[in-house]
N, C-alpha and C positions, 0 to 999 in steps of 0.2 A: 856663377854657372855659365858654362860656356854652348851655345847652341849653334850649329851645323844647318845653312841651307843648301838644299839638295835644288838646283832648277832644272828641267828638261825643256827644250825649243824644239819642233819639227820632227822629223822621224829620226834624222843620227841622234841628234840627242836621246830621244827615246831608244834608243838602239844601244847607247853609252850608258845611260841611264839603270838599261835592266840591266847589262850586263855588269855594272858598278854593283847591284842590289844582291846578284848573284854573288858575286865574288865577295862582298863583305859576310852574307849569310852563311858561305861556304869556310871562310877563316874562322868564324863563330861557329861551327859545329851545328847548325842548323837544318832544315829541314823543308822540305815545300811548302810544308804546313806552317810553320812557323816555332816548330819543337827543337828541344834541345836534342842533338842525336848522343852515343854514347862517346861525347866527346870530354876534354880534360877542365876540370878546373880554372887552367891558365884561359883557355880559350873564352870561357863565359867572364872572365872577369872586369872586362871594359865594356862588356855590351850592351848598358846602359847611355854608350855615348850613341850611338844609332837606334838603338830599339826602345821601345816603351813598353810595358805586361799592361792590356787592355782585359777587360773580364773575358772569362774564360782561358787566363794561363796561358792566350800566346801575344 
């Protein structure tokens, strides 16, 4: 199993940071909330390398 760390330092970081969070959530057909939008198949199919299903389905 392969695990991804994500660090943020100072405000560009943080700044890199969201907008990384953004743009992965957005290729993943996601949502603000954390839902799947009515997006394809292909797109939830690795989404297990960033995200985790915490209780409550997001």
């Amino acid at each position: 199993m392969r695990e991804i760390v994500h660090l943020q330092a100072g405000q560009c970081g943080n700044q890199i940071g969201a907008k990384f969070w953004e743009v992965i959530s957005e290729e993943h057909g996601l949502d603000g909330s954390g839902s799947a939008k009515d997006g394809n198949d292909q797109q939830l199919e690795r989404i297990n390398v960033y995200y985790n299903e915490a209780n409550g389905g997001k």
